[in-house]
ZAKE-72270 format. One line per 5 residues: for each residue x, y, z of N, C-alpha, C, O. Coordinates in Angstrom, 2 decimals, padded with zeros to 5 digits. Layout:
<recs>
X Y Z X Y Z X Y Z X Y Z  ...
</recs>
This chain:
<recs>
175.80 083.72 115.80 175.79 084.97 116.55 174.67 084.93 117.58 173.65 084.33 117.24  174.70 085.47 118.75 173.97 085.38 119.90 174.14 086.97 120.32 175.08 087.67 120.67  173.05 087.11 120.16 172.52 088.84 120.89 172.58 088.54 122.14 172.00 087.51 122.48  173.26 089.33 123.13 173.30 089.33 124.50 172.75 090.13 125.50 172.59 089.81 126.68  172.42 091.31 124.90 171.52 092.64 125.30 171.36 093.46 124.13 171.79 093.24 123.00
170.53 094.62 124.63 169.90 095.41 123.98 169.86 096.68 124.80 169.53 096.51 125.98  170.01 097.41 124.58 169.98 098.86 125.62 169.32 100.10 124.52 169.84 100.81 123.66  168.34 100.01 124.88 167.50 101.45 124.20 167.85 102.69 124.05 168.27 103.34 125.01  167.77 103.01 123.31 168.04 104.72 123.37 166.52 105.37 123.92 165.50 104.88 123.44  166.43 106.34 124.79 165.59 106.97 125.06 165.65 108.33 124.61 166.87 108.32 124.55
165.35 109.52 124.24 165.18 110.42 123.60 164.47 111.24 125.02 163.63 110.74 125.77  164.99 112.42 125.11 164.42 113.68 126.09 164.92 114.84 125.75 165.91 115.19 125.11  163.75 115.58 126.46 164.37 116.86 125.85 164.51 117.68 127.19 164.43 118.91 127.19  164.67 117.13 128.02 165.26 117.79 129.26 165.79 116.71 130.38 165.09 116.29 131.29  167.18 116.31 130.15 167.66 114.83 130.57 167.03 115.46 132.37 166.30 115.00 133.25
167.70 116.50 132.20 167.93 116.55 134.39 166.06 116.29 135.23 165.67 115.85 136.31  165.49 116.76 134.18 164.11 116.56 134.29 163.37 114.74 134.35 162.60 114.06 135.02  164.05 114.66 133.44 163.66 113.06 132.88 164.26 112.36 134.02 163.44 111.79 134.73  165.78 112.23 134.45 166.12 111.58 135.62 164.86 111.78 136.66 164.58 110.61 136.91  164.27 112.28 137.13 163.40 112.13 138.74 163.06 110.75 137.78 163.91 109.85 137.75
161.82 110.62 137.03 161.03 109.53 136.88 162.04 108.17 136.38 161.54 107.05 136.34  163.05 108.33 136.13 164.28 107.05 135.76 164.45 106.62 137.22 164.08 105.53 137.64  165.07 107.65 138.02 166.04 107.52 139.11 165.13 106.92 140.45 165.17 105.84 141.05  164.22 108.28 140.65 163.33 108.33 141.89 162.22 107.66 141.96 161.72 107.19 142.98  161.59 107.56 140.25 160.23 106.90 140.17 160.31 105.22 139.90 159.43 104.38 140.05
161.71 105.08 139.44 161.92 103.51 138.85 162.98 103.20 139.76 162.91 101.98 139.87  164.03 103.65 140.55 165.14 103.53 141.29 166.44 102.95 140.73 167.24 102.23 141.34  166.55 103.52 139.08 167.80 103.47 138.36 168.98 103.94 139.27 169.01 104.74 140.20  169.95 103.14 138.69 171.00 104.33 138.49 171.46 105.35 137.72 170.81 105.55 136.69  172.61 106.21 137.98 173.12 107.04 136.60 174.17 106.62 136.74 174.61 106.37 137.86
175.04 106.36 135.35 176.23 106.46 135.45 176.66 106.88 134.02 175.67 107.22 133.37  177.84 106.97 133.34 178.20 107.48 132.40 177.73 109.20 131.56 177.62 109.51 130.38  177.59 109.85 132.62 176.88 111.10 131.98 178.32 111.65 131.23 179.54 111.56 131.36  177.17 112.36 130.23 177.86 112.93 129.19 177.55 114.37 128.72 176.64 114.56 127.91  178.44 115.60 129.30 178.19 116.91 129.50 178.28 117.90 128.07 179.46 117.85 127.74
177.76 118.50 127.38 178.38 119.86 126.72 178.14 121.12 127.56 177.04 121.49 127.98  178.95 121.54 127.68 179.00 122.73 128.12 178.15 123.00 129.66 177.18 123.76 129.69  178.51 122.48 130.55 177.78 121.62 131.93 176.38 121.25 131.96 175.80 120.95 133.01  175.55 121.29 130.23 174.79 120.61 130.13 174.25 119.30 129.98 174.36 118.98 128.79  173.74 118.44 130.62 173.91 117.05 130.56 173.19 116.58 129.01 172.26 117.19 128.49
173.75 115.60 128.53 173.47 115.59 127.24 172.85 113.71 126.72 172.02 113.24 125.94  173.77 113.21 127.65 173.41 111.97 127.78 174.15 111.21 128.59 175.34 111.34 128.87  172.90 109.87 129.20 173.56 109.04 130.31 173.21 108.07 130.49 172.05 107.98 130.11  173.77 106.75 131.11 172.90 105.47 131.35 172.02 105.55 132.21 171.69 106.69 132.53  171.23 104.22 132.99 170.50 104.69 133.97 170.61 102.98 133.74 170.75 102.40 132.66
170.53 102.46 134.87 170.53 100.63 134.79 169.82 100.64 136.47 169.57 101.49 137.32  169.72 099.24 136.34 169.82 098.40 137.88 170.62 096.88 137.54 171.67 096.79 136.90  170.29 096.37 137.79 171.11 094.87 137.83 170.39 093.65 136.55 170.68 092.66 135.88  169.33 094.58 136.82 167.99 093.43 135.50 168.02 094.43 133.97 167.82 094.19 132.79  168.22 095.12 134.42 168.28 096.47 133.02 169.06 097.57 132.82 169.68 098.07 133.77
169.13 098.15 131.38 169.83 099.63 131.63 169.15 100.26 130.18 168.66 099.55 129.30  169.21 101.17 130.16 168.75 102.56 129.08 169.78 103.53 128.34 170.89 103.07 128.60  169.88 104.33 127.78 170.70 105.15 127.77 169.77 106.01 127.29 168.96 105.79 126.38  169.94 107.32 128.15 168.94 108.18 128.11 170.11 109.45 127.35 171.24 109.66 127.80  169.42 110.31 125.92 169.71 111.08 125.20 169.23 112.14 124.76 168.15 111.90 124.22
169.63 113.75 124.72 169.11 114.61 124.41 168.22 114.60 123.02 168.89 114.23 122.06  167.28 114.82 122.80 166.16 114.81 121.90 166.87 115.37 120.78 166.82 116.60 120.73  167.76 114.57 119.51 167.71 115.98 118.07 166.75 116.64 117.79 165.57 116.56 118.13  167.48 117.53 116.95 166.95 118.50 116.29 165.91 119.60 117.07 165.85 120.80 116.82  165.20 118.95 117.98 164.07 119.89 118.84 164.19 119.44 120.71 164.59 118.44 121.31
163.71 120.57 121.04 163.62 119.83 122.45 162.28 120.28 122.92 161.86 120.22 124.07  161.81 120.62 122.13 159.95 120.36 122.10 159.67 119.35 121.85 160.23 118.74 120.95  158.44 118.71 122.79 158.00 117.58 122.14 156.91 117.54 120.94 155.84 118.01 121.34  156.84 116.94 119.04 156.41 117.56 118.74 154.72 116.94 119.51 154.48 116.07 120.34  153.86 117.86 118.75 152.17 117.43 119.03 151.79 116.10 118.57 150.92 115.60 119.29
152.15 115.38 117.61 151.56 114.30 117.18 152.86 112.99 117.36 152.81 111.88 116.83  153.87 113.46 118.19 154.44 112.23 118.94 154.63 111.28 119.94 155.03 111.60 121.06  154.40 110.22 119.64 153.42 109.03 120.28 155.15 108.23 121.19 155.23 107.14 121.76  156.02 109.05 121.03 157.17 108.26 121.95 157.71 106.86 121.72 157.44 106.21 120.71  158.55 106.37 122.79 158.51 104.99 122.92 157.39 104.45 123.65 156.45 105.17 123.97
157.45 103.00 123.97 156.46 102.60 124.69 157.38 101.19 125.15 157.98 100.41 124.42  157.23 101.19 126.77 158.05 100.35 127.54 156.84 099.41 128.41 155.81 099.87 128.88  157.19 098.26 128.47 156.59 097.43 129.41 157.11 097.03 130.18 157.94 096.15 129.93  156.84 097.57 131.84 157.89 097.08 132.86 157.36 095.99 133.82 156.44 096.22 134.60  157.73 095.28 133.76 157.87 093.97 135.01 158.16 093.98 136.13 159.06 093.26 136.56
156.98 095.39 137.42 158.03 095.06 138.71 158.00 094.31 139.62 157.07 093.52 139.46  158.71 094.09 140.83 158.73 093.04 141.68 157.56 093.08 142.69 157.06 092.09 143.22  157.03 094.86 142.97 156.29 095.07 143.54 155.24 095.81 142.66 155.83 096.84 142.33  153.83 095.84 142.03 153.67 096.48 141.36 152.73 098.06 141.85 152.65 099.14 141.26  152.19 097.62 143.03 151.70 098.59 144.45 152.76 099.68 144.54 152.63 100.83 144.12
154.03 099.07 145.28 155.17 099.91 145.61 155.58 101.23 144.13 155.57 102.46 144.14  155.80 100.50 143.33 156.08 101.11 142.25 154.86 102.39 141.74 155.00 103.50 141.24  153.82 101.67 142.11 152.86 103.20 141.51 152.75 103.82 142.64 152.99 105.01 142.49  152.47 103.51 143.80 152.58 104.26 145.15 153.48 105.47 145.28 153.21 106.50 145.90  154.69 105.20 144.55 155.64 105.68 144.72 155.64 107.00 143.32 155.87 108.18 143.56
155.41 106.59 142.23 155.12 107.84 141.21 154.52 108.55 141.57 154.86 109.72 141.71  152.88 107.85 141.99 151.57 108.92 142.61 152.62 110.37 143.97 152.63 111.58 144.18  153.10 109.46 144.35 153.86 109.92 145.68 155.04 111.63 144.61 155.05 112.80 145.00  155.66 111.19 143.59 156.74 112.41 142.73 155.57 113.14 142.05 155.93 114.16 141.44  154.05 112.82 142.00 153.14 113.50 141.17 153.00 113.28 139.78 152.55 114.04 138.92
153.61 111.72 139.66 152.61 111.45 137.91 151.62 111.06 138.22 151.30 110.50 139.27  150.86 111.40 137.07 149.18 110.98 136.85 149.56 109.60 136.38 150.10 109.37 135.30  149.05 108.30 137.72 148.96 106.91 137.12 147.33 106.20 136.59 146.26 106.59 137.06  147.43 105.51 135.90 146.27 104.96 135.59 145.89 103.81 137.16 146.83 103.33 137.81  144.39 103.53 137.54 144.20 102.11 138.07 144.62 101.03 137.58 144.88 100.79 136.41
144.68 100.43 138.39 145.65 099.02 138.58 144.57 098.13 138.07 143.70 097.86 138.91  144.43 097.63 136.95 143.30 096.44 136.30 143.75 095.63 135.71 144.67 095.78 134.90  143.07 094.37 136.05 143.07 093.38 135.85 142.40 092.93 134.68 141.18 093.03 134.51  143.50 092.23 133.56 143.29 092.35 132.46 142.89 091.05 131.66 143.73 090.21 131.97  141.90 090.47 130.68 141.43 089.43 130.15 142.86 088.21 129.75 142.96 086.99 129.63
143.78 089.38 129.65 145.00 088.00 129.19 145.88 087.67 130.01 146.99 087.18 129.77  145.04 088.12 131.83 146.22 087.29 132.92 147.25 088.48 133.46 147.94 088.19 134.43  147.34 089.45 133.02 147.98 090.90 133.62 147.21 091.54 134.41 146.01 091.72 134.17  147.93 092.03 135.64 147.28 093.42 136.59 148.16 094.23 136.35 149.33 094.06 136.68  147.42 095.87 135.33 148.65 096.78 134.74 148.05 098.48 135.29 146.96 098.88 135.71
148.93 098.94 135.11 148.58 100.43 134.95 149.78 101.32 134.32 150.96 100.98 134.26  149.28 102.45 133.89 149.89 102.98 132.79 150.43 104.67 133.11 149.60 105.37 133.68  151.48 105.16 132.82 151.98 106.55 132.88 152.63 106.68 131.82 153.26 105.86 131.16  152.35 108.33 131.61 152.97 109.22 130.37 154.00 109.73 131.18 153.67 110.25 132.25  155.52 109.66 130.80 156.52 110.38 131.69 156.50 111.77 130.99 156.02 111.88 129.87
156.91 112.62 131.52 156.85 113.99 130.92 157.29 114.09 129.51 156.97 115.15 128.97  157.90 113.31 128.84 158.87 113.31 127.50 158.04 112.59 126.76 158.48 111.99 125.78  156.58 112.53 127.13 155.69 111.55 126.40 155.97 109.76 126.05 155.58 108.95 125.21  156.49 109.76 126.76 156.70 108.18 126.46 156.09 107.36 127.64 156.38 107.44 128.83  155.08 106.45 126.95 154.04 105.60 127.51 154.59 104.57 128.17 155.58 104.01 127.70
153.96 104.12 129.53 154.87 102.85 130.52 153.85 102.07 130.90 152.75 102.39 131.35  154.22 101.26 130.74 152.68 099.92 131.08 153.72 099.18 132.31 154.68 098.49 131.93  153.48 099.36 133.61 153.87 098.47 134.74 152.54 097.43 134.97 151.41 097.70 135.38  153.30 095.70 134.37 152.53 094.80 134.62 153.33 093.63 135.43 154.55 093.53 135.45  152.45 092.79 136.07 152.54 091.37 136.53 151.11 090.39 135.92 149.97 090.62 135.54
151.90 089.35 136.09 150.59 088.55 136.31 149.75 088.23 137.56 150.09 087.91 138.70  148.28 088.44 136.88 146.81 088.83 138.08 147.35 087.84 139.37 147.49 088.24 140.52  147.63 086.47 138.91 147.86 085.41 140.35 148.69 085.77 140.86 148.62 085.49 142.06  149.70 086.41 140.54 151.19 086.12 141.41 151.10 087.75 142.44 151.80 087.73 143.46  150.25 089.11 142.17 150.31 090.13 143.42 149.54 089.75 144.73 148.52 089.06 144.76
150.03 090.18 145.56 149.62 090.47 146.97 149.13 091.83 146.85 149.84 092.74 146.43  148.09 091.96 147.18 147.31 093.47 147.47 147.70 093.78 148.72 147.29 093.03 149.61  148.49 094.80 149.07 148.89 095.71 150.03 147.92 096.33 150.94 148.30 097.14 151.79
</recs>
């Protein structure tokens, strides 16, 4: 047997909310949405290297106080462009540092509490 992908479930408790930082802040797509009652409930979100499936939060759509989320490590092509561009929709990003094991990273909480580490390795960016 050979695993071929993996597609995460993401958990939100306000999908239409959560899309800006999928769509606008990462430049997903949507496709497959899935409505109750013209509420969006769940949907993919891909590009060509990845995809997600983003899902209404059970049981609560509070986030509770002592939940620590998922936690994603993204690989982008540009890693400047990419925080430029959050700072730009108004998340609070961390500085861009350069890290003892060969990574230049920085870090955002998306509103649904789930932690994002955008890294490369230190040799391979061009500083903008």
């Amino acid at each position: 047997m050979t695993v071929r992908s993996c597609i995460p479930v993401i958990p939100s408790a306000d999908l239409e909310k959560s899309l800006r930082f999928w769509i606008e802040g990462l430049g997903l797509i949507m496709d497959r949405a899935m409505r109750r009652e013209d509420k969006l409930i769940g949907c993919m979100v891909y590009n060509e290297h990845t995809c997600f499936w983003l899902n209404e939060r059970e049981a609560t759509t509070v986030k509770p106080e002592d939940y620590e989320g998922i936690k994603l490590y993204w690989a982008p092509a540009d890693l400047f462009e990419v925080r430029d561009r959050l700072m730009k929709l108004g998340y609070e990003v961390s500085a861009i540092e350069d890290r003892d094991y060969g990574q230049s990273e920085f870090f955002i909480t998306d509103d649904d509490g789930h932690s994002h580490c955008f890294g490369v390795a230190t040799g391979s960016i061009i500083k903008s």
